[in-house]
C-alpha positions, 0 to 999 in steps of 0.5 A: 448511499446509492446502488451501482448500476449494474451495467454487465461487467460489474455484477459482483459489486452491484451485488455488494451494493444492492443487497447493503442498501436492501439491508440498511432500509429493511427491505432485504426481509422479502429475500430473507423470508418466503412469502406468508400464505394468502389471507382468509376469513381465519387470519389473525391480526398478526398475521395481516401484520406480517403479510403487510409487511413481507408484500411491502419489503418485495414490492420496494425490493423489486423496484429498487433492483430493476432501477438499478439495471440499465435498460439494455440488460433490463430487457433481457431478464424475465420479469416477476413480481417476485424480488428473489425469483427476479434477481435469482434471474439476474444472477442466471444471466451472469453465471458465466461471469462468476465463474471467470470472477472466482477464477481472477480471485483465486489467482490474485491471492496466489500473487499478491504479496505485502508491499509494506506500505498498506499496512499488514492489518489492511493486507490481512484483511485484503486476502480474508474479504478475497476469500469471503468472495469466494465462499459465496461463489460456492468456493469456500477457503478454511481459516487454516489454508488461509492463514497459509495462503498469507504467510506465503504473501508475506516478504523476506522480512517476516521470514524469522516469524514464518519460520516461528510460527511453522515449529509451533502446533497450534494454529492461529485464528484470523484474529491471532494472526493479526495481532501477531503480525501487527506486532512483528510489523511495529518491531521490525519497524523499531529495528530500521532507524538505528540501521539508517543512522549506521548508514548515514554516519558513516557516509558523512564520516567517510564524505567529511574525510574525502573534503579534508584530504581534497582541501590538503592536496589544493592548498599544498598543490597550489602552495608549491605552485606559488613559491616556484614561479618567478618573473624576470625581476625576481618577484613570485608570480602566484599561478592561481591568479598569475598576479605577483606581489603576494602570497597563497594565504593572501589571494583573495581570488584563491579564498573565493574558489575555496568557498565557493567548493566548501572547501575549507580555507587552511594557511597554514597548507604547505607550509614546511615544518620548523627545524627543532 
């Protein structure tokens, strides 16, 4: 894994990322601990020891900062042979920008609100590392304000939970909020397919019955069409096709429009009931 370069506006994730690889190849031990006194005739074995490795933890630590730094930047920090002495020098540099870091933080919780496509776990977990980034900007969010600053990001949906969880006097941890979200999440989510059957049945229903009445009122209108037309020797002329010597039921060109709309082909159309 390497570490971002730090190039001015990304401070805070070269940060991240350079105290984790610190952290992962051991050498963060020289920002965690203050040096160990200087080595006399007196020091014992132990002592060597761990004056060893402290010099060696700062002395990685101190390169793998500057060579993480571009070079414009590099040039304008006060060098050290101290690791923590020199990114404390760094930070001085970009105290401004945390400032204006925690302000753009402190707003993106008050806006964000759940999309309900993340996932509500990954939305919680959002908000929790928003509020961690704060806390090491000397902002620091308790657990209760947060769990209130997520239920306010949470949409219409969840109002039944909100309303649940306000009556209640006990408060929630961040583990219990998760897990109780997480399970009003998978509810809400059983509840939507019977909704969208509702939904879809009836707009087949209702599209069924508009082809069926569609199908009767082009067959009867056609019908009456047929049997009222009549050329100069008596015969019928068929409007649709305006050929003669056949019937409705029996137009070839009349079955193809019908097939060709999904409309079905009924002969029976038109024809008048028998007297009984």
């Amino acid at each position: 894994m390497g570490i971002e370069t730090l190039t001015g506006s990304n401070f805070h994730s070269w940060k991240d990322s350079l105290m984790l690889n610190l952290a992962m190849l051991d050498f963060d031990y020289a920002l965690r601990e203050t040096a160990p006194p200087a080595l006399t005739d007196k020091s014992t074995a132990d002592d060597k020891i761990l004056h060893e490795k402290w010099n060696r933890c700062n002395r990685m630590s101190l390169m793998l900062i500057k060579q993480s730094i571009s070079i414009a930047i590099r040039g304008a920090i006060p060098d050290s042979t101290d690791a923590k002495t020199y990114l404390a020098s760094v930070e001085e540099q970009f105290k401004g920008t945390s400032k204006a870091y925690a302000s753009t933080l402190i707003l993106k919780m008050v806006t964000t609100k759940y999309d309900g496509i993340s996932g509500i776990r990954e939305h919680i977990l959002m908000m929790h590392s928003m509020a961690h980034k704060l806390k090491g900007l000397e902002m620091e969010i308790s657990d209760g304000f947060l769990v209130h600053f997520i239920m306010t990001s949470l949409p219409a949906s969840f109002e039944a939970f909100k309303i649940n969880y306000n009556t209640q006097k006990e408060k929630w941890k961040m583990s219990e909020l998760i897990a109780m979200c997480v399970q009003e999440e998978e509810r809400l989510k059983l509840e939507k397919p019977d909704v969208a059957y509702l939904m879809t049945g009836d707009s087949k229903k209702r599209k069924g019955n508009f082809r069926k009445k569609e199908s009767s009122k082009v067959q009867k209108k056609d019908s009456s069409a047929a049997s009222s037309s009549k050329n100069s020797k008596g015969k019928f002329h068929y409007r649709f096709c305006r050929k003669a010597g056949h019937k409705q039921k029996e137009c070839p060109d009349f079955k193809e429009w019908l097939t060709k709309r999904g409309i079905p082909y009924n002969p029976e159309a038109g024809k008048k009931p028998k007297n009984t």
